[in-house]
Backbone as CSV, one residue per row, in Angstrom:
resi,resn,N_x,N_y,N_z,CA_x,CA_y,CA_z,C_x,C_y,C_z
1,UNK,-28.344,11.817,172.458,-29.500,11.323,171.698,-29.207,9.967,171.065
2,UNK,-28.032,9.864,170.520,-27.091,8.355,170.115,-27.781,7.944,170.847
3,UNK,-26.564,7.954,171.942,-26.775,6.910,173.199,-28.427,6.037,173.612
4,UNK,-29.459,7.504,173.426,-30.814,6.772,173.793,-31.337,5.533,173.042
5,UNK,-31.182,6.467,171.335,-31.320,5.565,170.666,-30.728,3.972,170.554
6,UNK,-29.845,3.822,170.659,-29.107,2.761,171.327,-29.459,1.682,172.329
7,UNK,-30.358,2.212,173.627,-30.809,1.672,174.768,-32.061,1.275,174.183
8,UNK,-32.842,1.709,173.357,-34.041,1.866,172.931,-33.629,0.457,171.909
9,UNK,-33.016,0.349,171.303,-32.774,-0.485,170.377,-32.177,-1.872,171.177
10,UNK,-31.259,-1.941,171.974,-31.002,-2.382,173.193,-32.470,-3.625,174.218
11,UNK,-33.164,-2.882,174.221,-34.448,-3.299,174.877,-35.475,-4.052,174.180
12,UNK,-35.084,-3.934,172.751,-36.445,-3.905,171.401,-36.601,-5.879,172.022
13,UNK,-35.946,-6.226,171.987,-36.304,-7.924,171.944,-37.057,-8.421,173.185
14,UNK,-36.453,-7.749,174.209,-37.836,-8.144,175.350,-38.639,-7.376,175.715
15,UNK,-38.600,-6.326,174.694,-39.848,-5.334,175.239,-41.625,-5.835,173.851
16,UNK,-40.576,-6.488,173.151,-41.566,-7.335,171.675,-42.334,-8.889,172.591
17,UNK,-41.570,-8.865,173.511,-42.138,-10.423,174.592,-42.616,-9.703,175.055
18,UNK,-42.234,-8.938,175.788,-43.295,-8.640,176.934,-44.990,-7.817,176.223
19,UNK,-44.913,-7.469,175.701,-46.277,-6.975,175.010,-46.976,-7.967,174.206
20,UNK,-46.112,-8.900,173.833,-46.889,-9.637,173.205,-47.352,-10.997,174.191
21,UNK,-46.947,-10.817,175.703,-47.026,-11.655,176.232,-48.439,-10.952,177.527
22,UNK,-47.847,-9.710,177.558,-49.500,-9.363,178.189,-50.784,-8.959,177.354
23,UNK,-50.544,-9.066,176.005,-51.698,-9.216,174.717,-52.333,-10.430,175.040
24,UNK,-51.229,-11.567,174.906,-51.872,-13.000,174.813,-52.742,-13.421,176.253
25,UNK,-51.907,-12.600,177.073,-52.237,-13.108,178.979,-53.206,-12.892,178.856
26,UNK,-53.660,-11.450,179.008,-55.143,-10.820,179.014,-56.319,-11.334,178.276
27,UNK,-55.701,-11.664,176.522,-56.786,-12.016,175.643,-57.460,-13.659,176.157
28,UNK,-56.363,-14.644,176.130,-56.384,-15.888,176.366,-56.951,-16.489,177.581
29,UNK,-56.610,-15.676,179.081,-57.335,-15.685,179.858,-58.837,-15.288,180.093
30,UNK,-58.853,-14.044,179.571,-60.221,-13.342,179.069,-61.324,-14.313,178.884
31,UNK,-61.009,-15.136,177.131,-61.401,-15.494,176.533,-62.154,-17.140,177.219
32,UNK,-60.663,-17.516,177.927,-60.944,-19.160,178.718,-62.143,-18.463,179.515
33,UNK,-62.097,-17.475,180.787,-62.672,-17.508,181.755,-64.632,-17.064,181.542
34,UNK,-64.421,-16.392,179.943,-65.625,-16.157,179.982,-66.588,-17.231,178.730
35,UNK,-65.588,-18.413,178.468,-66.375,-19.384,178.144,-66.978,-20.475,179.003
36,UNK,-65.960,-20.510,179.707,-66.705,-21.229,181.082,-67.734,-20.828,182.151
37,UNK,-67.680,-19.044,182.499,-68.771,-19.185,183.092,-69.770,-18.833,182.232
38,UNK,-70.103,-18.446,180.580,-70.868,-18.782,180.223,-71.556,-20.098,180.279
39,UNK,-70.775,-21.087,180.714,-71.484,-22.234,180.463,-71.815,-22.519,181.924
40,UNK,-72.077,-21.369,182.164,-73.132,-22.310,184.036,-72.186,-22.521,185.268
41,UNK,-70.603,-22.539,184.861,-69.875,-23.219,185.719,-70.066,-22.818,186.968
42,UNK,-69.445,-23.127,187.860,-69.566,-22.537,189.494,-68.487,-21.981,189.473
43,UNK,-68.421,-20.744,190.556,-67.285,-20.151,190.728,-65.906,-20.330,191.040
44,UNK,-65.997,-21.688,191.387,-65.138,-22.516,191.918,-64.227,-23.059,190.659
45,UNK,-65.155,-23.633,189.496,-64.969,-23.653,188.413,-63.975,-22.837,187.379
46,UNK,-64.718,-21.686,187.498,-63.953,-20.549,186.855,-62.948,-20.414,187.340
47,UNK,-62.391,-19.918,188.545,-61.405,-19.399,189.361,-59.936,-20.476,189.031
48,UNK,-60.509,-22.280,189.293,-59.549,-23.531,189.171,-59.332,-22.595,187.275
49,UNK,-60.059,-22.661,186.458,-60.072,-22.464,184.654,-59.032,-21.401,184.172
50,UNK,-59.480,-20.268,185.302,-58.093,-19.226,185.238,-56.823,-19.131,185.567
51,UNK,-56.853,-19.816,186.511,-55.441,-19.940,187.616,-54.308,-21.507,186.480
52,UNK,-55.448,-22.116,185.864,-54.846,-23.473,185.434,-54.491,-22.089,183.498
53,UNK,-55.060,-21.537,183.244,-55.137,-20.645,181.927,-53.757,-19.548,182.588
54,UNK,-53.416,-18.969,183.148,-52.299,-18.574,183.756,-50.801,-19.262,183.513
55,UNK,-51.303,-20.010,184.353,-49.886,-20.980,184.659,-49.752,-21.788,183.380
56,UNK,-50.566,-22.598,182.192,-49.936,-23.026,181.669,-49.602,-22.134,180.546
57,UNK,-50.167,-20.977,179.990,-50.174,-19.742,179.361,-48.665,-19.368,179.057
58,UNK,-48.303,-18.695,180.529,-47.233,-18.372,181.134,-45.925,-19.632,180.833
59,UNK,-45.777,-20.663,181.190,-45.024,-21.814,180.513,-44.563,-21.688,179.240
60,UNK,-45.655,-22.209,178.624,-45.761,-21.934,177.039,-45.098,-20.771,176.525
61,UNK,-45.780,-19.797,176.695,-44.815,-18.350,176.116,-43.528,-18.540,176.194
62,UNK,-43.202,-18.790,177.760,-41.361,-18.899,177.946,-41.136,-19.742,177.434
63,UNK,-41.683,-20.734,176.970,-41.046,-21.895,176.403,-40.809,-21.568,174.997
64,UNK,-42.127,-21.186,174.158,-41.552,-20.782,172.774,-40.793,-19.442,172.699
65,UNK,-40.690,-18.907,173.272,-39.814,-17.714,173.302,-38.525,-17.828,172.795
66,UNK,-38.438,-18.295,174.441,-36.942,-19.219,174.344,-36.495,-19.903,173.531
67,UNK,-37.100,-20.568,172.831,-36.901,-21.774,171.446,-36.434,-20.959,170.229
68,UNK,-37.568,-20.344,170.037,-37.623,-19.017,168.610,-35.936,-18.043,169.077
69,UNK,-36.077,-17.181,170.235,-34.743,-16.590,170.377,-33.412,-17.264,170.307
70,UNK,-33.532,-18.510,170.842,-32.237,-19.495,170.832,-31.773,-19.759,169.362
71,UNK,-32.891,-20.125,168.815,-32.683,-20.613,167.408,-32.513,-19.057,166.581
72,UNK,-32.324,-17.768,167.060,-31.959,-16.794,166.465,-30.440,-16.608,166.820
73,UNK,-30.257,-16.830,167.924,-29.142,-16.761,168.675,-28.091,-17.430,168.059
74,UNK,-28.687,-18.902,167.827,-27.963,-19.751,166.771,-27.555,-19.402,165.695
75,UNK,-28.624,-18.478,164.851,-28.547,-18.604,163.561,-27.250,-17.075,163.499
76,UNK,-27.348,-16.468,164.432,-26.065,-15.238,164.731,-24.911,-16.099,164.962
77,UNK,-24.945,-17.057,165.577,-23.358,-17.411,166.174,-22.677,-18.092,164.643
78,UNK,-23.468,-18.406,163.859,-23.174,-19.423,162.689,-22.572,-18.574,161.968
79,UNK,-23.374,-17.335,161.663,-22.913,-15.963,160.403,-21.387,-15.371,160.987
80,UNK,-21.306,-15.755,162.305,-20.331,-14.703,162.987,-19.008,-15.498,162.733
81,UNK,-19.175,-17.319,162.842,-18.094,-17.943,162.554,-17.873,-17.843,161.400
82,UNK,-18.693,-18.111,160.189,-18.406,-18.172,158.979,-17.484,-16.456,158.458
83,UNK,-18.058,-15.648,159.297,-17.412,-14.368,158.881,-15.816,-14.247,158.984
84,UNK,-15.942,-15.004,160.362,-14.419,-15.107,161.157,-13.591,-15.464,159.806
85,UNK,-14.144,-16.862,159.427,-13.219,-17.715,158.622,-12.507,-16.848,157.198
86,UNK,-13.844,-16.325,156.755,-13.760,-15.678,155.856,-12.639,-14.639,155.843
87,UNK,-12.852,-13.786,157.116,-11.742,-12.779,156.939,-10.523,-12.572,157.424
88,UNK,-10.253,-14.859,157.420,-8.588,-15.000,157.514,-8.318,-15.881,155.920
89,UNK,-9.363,-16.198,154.794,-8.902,-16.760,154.355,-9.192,-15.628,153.017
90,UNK,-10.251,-14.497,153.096,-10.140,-13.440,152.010,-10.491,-12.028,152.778
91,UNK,-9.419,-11.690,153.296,-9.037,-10.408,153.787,-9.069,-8.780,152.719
92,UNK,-8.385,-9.469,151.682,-8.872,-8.154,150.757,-10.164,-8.498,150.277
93,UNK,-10.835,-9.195,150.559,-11.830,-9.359,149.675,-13.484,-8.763,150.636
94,UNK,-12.824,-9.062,152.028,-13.584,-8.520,153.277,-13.520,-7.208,153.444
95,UNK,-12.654,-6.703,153.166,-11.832,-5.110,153.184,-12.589,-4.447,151.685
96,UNK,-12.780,-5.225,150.710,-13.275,-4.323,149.440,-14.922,-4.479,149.679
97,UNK,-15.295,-5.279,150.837,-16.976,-5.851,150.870,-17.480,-4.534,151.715
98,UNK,-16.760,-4.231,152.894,-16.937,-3.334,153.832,-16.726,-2.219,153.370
99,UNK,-15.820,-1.674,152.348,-16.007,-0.614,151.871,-16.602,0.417,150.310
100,UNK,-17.046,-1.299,150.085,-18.490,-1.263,148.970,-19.534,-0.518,150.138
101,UNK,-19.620,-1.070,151.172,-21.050,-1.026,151.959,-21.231,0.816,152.199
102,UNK,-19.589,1.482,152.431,-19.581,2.406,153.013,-20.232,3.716,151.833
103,UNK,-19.262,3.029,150.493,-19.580,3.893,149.925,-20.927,3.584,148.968
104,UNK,-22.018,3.207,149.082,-22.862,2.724,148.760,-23.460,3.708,149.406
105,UNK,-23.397,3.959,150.682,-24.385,5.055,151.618,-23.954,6.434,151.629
106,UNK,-23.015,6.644,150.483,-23.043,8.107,149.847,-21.348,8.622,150.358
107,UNK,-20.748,7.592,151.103,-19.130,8.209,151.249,-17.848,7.959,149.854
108,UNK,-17.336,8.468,149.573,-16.361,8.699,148.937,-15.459,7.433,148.227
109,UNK,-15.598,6.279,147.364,-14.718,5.399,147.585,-13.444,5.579,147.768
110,UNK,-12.856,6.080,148.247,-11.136,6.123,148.489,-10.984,6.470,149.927
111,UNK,-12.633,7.532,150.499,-12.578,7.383,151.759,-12.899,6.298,152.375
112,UNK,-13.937,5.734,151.893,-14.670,4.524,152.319,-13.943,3.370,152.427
113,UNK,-12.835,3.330,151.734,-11.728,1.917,151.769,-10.922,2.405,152.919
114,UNK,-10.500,3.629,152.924,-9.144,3.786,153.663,-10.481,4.027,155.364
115,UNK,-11.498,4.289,155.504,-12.259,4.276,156.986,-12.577,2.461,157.330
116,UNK,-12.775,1.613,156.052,-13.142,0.245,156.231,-11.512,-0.122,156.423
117,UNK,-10.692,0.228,156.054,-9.233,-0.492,156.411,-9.000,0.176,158.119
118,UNK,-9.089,1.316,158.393,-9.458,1.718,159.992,-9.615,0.708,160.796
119,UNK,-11.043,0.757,160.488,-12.374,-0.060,161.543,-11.119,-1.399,161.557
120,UNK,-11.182,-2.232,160.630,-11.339,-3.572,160.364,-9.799,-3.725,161.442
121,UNK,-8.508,-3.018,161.267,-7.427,-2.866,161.975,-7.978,-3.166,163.499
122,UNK,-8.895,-2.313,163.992,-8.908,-1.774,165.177,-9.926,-3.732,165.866
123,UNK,-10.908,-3.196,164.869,-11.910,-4.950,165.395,-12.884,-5.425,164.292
124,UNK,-12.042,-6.365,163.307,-12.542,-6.653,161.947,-14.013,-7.560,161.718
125,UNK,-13.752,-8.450,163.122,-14.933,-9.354,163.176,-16.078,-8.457,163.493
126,UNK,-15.792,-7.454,164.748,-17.268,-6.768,164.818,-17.453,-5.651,164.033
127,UNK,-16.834,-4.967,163.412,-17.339,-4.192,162.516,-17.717,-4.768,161.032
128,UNK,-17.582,-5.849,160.787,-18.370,-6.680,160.000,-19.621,-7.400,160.357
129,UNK,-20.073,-7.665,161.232,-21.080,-8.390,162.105,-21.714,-7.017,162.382
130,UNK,-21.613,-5.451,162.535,-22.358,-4.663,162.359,-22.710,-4.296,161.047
131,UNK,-22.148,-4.051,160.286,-22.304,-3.334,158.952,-22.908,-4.420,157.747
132,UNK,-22.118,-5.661,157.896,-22.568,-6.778,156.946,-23.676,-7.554,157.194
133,UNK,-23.834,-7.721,158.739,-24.910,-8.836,159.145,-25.767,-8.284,159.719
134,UNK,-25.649,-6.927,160.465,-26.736,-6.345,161.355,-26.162,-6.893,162.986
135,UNK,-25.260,-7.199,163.318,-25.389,-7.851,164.588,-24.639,-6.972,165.365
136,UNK,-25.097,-6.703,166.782,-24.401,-5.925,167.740,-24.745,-6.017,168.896
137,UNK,-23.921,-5.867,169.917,-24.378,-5.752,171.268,-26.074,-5.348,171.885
138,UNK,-26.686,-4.580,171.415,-27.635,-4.187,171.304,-29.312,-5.044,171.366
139,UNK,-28.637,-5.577,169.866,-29.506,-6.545,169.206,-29.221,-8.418,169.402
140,UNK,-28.462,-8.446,169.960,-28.025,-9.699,170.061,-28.845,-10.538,170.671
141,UNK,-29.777,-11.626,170.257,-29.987,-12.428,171.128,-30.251,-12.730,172.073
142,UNK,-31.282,-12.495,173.269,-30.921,-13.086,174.147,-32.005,-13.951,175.042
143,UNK,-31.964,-15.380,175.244,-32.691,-16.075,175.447,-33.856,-16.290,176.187
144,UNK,-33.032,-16.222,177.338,-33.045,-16.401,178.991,-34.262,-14.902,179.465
145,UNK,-33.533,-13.614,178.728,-34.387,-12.637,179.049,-35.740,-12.700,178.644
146,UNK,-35.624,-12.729,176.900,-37.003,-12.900,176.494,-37.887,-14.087,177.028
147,UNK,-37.802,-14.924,177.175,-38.430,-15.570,178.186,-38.937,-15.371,179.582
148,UNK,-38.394,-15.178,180.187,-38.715,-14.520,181.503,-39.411,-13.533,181.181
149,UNK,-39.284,-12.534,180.566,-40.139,-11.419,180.387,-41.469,-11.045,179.621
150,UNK,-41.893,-12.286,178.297,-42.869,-13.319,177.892,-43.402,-13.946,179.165
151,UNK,-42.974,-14.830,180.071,-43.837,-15.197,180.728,-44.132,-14.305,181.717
152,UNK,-42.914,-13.856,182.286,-44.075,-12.424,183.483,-44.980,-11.632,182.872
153,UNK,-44.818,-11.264,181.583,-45.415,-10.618,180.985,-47.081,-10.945,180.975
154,UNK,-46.791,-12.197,180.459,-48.240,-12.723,180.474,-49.061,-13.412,181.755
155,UNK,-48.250,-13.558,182.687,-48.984,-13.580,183.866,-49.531,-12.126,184.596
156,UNK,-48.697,-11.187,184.316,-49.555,-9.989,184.611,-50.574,-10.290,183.811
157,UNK,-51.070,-10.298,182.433,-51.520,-9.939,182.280,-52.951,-10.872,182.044
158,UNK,-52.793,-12.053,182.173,-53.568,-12.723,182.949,-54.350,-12.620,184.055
159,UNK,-53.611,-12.201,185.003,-54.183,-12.031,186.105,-55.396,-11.027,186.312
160,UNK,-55.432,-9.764,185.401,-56.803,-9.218,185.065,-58.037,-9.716,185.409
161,UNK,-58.062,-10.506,183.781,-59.276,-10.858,184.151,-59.301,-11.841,184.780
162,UNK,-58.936,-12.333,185.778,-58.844,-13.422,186.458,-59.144,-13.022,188.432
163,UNK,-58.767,-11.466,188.073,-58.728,-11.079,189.257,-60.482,-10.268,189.481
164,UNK,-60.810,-9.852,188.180,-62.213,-9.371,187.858,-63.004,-10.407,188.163
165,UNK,-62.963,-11.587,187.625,-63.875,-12.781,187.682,-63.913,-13.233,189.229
166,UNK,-62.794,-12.825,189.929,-63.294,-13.533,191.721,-64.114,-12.265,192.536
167,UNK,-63.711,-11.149,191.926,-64.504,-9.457,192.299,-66.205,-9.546,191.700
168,UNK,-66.214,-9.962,190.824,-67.557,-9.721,189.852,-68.684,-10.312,190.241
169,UNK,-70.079,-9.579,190.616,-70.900,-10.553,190.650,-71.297,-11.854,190.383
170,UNK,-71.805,-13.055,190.942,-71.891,-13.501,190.308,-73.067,-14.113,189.605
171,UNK,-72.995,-14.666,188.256,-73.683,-14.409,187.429,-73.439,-13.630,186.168
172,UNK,-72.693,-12.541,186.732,-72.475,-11.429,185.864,-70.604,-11.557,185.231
173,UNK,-70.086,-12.364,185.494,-68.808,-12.838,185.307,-68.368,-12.124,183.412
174,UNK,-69.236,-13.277,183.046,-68.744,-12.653,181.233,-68.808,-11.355,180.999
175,UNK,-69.603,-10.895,181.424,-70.024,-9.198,181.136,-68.429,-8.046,181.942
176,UNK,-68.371,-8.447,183.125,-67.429,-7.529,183.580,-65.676,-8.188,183.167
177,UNK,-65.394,-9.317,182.981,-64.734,-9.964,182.496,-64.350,-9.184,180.777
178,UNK,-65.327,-9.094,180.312,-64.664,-8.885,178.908,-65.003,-7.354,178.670
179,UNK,-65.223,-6.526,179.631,-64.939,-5.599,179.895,-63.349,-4.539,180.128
180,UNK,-63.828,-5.591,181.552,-62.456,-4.984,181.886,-60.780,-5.496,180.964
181,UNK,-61.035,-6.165,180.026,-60.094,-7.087,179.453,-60.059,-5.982,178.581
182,UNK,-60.903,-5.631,177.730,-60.938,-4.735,176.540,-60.670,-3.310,176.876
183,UNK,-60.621,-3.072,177.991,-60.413,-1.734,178.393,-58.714,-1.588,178.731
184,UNK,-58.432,-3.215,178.745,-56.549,-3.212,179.286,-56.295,-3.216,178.101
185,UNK,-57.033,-3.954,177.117,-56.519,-4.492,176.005,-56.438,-3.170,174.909
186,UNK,-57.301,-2.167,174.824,-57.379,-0.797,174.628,-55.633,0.277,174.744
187,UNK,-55.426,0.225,176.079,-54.980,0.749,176.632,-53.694,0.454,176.385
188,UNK,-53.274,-0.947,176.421,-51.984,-1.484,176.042,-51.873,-1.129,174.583
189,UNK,-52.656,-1.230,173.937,-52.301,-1.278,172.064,-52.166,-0.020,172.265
190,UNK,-52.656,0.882,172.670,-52.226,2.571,172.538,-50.714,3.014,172.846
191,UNK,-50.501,2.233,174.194,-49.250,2.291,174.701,-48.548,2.118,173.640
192,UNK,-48.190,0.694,173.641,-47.472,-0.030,172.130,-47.024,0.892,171.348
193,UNK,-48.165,1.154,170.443,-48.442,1.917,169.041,-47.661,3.264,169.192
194,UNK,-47.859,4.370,171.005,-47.210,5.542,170.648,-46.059,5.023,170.971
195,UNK,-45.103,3.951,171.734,-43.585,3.813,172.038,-43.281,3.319,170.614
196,UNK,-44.051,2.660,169.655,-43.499,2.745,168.169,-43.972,3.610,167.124
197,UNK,-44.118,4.755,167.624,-44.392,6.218,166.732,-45.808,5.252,165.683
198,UNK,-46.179,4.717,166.090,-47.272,4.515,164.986,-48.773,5.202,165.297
199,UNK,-49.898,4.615,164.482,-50.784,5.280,164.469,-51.800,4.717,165.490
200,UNK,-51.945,5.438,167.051,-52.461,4.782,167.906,-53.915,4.603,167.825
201,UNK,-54.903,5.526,167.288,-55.920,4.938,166.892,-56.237,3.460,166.365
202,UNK,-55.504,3.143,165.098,-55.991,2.326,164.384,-55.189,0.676,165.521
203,UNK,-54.097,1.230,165.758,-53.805,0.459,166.746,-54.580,-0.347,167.908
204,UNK,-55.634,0.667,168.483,-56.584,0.538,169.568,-57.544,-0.337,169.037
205,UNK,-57.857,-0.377,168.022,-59.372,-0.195,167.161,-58.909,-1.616,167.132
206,UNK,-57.613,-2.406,166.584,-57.577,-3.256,165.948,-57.309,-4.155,167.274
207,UNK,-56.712,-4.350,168.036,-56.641,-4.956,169.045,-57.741,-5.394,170.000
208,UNK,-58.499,-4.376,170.180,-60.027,-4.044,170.869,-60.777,-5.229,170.107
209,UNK,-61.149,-4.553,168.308,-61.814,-5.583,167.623,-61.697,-6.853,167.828
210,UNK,-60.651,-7.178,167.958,-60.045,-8.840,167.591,-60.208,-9.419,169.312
211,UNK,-59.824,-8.660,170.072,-60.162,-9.305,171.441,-61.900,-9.722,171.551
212,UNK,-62.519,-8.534,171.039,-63.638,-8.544,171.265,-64.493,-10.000,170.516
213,UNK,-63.695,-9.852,169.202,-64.261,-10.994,168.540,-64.007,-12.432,168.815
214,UNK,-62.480,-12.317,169.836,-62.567,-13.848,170.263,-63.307,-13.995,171.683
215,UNK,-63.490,-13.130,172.804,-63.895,-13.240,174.049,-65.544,-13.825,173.547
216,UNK,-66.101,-12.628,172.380,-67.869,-13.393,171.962,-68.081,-14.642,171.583
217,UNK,-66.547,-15.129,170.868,-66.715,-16.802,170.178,-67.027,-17.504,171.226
218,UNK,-65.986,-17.774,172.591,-65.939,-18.122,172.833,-66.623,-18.367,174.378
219,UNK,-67.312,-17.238,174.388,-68.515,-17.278,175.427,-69.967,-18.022,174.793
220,UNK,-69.897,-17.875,173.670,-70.936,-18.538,172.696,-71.001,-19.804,172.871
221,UNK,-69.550,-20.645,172.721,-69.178,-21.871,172.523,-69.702,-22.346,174.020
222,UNK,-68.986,-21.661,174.898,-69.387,-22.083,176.629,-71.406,-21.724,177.008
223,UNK,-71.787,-20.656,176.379,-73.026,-20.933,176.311,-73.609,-22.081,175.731
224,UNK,-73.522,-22.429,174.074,-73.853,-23.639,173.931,-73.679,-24.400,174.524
225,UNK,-72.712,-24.986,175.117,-72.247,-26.402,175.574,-73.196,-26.237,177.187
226,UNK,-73.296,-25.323,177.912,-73.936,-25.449,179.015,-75.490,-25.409,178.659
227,UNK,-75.909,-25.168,177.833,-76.948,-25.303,177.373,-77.617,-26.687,176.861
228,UNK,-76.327,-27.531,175.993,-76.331,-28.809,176.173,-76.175,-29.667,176.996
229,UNK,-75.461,-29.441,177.902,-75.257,-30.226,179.311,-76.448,-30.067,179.993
């Protein structure tokens, strides 16, 4: 059961891209494709609006991903040197920090020094970088993945409504478009919500709402403007 927990914790950083990258795919595409053919466009139109809402979508995500994780990545490698230094130039003082921590969480101080003098023997830097900083194999950083998995992410999920809008009557584009978007978009927040034990209703409700409320802005906006043109 460890162990799962572990893998589960293990996964948390690109499994936070990837959902938040087929949230954005779906919504953002959604949203582009059914302001434009509100506004009259030709199908030809739409199809170039989605495919160009995709690809630069998809970019972007990996790009800030990558930026935001790197610069986390960074901000770990910095705590990990400074720790190093620390626990060649105050060793008892690293040794009484680690076993404040232990017995703080209800162990014994005399056990808690003599289990923090253990650990620290065996591998002082990482059992400080777990216990003091939060950092571990697990959780560590990692760039290259979250990115890649942000942008596939959001090209799946792009591709939806993008793939609805070349299927869909036409004419009828906005209507089955922000349909079928809200019905992924539904479906995913439920997902989400039960793999983080939360409350999948309100989860659904809130995701749904907010899609819903940007796909109407912005079919509005593409109605006006074709209306002005």
């Amino acid at each position: 059961m460890a162990n799962d927990e572990q893998h589960i914790a293990g996964r948390m950083t690109w499994l936070r891209a990837a959902v938040l990258g087929a949230n954005d795919g779906i919504l953002s595409t959604a949203s582009l494709i059914a302001g434009v053919a509100s506004a009259d466009a030709t199908p030809k139109s739409i199809l170039v609006a989605g495919i160009a809402g995709l690809v630069a979508g998809a970019l972007s995500m990996a790009a800030g991903e990558y930026v935001s994780v790197s610069s986390q990545g960074d901000a770990e490698k910095a705590d990990l040197a400074r720790e190093k230094k620390e626990l060649v130039e105050q060793p008892e003082f690293e040794l009484q920090e680690l076993a404040d921590i232990y017995a703080q969480r209800g162990v014994d101080p005399v056990l808690a020094r003599e289990v923090a003098k253990q650990l620290m023997a065996r591998d002082a830097l990482g059992v400080h970088a777990r216990e003091e900083l939060g950092i571990n194999e697990q959780t560590t950083a990692q760039p290259v993945l979250a990115a890649l998995s942000s942008a596939a992410s959001f090209a799946a999920g792009a591709a939806v409504p993008l793939v609805v809008a070349v299927l869909a009557p036409e004419g009828r584009v906005p209507i089955f478009v922000t349909a079928a978007s809200l019905l992924c978009l539904a479906v995913l927040g439920a997902l989400g919500a039960k793999a983080g034990a939360a409350d999948v209703w309100k989860a659904t409700a809130r995701v749904t709402f907010w899609g819903a409320l940007a796909m109407a802005l912005t079919a509005f906006i593409g109605r006006l403007s074709g209306i002005a043109v």
